[in-house]
C-alpha positions as CSV (number, residue, x, y, z in Angstrom):
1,X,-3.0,-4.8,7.7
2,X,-3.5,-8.7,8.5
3,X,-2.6,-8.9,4.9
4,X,0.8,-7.3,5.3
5,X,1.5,-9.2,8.7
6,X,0.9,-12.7,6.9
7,X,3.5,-11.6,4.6
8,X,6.2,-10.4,6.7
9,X,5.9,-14.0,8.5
10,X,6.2,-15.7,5.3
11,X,9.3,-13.8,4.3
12,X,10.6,-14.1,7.6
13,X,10.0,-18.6,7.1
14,X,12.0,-18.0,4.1
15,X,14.9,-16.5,5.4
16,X,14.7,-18.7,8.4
17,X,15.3,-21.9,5.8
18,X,18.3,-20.2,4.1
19,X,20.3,-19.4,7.0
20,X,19.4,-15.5,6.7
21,X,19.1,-14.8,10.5
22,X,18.9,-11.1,10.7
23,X,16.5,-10.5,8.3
24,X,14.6,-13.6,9.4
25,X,14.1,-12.0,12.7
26,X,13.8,-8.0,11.0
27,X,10.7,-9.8,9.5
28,X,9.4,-11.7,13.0
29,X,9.2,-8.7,14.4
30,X,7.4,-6.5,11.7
31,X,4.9,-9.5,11.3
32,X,4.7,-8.9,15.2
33,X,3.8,-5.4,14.9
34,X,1.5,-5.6,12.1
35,X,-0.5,-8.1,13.8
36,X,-1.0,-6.2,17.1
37,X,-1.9,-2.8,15.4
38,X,-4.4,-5.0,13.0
39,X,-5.8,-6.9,16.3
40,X,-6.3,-3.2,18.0
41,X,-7.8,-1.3,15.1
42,X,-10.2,-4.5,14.8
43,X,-11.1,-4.3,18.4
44,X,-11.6,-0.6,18.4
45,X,-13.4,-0.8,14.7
46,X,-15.8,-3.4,16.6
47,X,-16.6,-1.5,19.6
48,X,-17.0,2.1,17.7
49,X,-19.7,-0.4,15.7
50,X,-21.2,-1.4,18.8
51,X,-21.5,1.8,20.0
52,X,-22.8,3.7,16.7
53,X,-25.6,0.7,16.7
54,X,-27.5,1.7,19.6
């Protein structure tokens, strides 16, 4: 998922530096989204860890 974010972001840099606004900021905010659901699933896969050890 982190994979997929980092990628998005680069695409979105790239269109940035052309000029292409639109899909500069289509691929912000997919980057955006990718990152928060990866950051929740990592906190949730951490605590169900946590939990599981003890």
């Amino acid at each position: 998922m982190l994979h997929y974010a980092v990628i998005f972001f680069v695409i979105a840099l790239i269109a940035a530096v052309f000029g292409f606004g639109g899909i500069a900021a289509g691929a912000a905010g997919i980057a955006k989204i990718l990152f928060v659901v990866f950051l929740v699933m990592a906190v949730a896969s951490f605590l169900i860890n946590l939990a599981k050890g003890r």
